[in-house]
Structures are given as structure tokens and as C-alpha cells.
N, C-alpha and C positions, 0 to 999 in steps of 0.2 A: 475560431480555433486559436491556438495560445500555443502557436509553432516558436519553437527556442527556447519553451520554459522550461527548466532545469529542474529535475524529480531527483530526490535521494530514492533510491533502491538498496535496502538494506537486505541483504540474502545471500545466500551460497551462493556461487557463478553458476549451475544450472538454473537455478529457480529466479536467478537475474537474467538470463537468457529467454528463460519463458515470458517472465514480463513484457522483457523490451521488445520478442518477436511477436507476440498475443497484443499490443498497445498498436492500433494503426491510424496514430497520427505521429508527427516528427518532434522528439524535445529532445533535449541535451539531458544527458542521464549521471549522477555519481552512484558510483557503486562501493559501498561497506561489507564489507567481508565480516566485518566484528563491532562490539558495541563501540569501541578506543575509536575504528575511523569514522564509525556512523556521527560519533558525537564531534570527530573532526569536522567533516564536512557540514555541518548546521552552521559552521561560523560562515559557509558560502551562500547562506540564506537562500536552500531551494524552495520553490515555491509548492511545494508538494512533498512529502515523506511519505516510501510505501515501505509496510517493512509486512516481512515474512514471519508468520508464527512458529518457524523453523529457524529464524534467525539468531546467531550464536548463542545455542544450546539452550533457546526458548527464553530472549532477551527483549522480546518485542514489550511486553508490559514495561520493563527498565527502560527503554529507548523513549516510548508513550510518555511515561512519566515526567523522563527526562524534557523531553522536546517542549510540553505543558509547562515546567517549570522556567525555562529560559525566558528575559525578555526579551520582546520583540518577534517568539516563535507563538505567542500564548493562541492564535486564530489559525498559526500555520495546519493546513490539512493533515490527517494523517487517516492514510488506508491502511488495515491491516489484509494481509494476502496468504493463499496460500499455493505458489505457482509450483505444482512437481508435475513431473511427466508419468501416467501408467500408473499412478502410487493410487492405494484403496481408498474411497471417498471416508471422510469423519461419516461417522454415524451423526444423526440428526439432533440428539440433545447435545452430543462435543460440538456441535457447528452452532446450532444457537448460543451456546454457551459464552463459544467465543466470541462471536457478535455481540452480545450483552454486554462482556466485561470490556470490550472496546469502546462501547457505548458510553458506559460508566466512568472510564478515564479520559473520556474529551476526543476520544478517537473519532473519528467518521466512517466508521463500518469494517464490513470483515468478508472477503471475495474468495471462491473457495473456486477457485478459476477452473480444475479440473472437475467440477459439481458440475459449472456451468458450462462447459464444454459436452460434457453427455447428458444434460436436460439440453439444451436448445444447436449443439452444434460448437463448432472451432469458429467457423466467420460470426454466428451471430452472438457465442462469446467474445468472441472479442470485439466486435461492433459495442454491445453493453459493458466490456469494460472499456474503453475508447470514452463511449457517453459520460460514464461514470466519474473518468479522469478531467475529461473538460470540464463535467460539471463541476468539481471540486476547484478546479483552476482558475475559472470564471467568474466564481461566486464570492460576493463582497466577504473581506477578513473574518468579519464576524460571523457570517450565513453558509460558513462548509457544514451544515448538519445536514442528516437525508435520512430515508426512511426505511 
């Protein structure tokens, strides 16, 4: 486990809140309300960037791009997410879609947390994103790719 690693969480405060209570293991979290702090806080080098495909007014590709471009961020992980509460699942080609185009800018995948909450459950979603985050946090700079 990789207790105290510092995750940027780029999202509205509810959709930050689902992350951090859906995530059961312990890290230090910053949280971006907009793209100006999200790109603030990368200069604190978290070892992890998740950002919401909801994030300031659908800025998660800008932040991606972003994050790719800086040095010393180019291996940093990035999930893209989508944590609401009760809100309609994407139809299935919007969910792939997203996952492709994350794919395609260097991202490392795209979590559709309330999908995975009513296919398998709340604990065993979150158990698989739990996995999911270690995985990414564990894995050498170069090897955060998954499938």
C-alpha cells in the first residue's frame, strides 16, 4: 500500500467527496475546484491526478494535455473519473468513447464509479477502485498503462 501518497482530485466538492469516501485506502488528497488550481497544485508533484470528466465545465482533456506536456509530469498517472451520486449512467458508446479518448492523450483509463457501483455493488466498487489506484501508484513511472 502507498499510505500518504498525495492524489490531485480535480472535481466539484461533491464528486470530490465520492472519490475520497469510494477510495479505502489512506493518501493525502489536493483538491482543484478549477483548471488555474488544478494546474496550481501539479507544481506539489502528486503522485497520482484524477480528474472528473465533469471537471470545470468539461476541462479534463485541457488538464490531460496539460499534465503530458510538463516536465517531470510526462509518466505521472492520470485517471479520468466519473464520481456523482443517483446521476443516469452514460449510455455505452459515451463510456467507451471516453475511455478511448483518455486512452489516446496518455491518460490511464476512465472509471464510471456510479456504473461500477450498480454492476458489482458499493464495497466491491470500491474495493476495484482501491486496486486500481494502487495499481497506478505502484507501478514504475513508465508502466501506469492498464487495460
Amino acid at each position: 500500500m502507498t499510505a500518504g501518497t498525495t492524489i490531485l482530485v480535480a472535481d466539484h466538492a461533491e464528486g470530490f467527496d465520492v472519490f475520497r469516501d469510494a477510495l479505502a485506502s489512506p493518501h493525502q488528497f489536493l483538491h482543484a475546484d478549477t483548471f488555474e488550481q488544478a494546474q496550481a497544485a501539479l507544481a506539489q508533484h502528486p503522485a497520482l491526478v484524477v480528474c472528473s470528466c465533469h471537471f470545470d465545465e468539461g476541462r479534463m482533456y485541457d488538464l490531460l494535455r496539460h499534465l503530458k506536456s510538463l516536465p517531470g509530469h510526462a509518466h505521472t498517472p492520470f485517471l479520468a473519473v466519473r464520481c456523482l451520486r443517483g446521476e443516469m449512467l452514460l449510455d455505452d458508446g459515451l463510456y467507451e468513447s471516453v475511455k478511448i479518448a483518455v486512452r489516446a492523450l496518455g491518460g490511464n483509463g476512465f472509471v464510471d464509479l456510479l456504473r461500477w457501483q450498480q454492476r458489482w455493488g458499493a464495497p466491491e466498487a470500491s474495493h476495484r477502485l482501491t486496486q486500481l489506484v494502487e495499481k497506478l501508484l505502484a507501478a514504475p513511472k513508465d508502466e501506469t498503462g492498464f487495460s
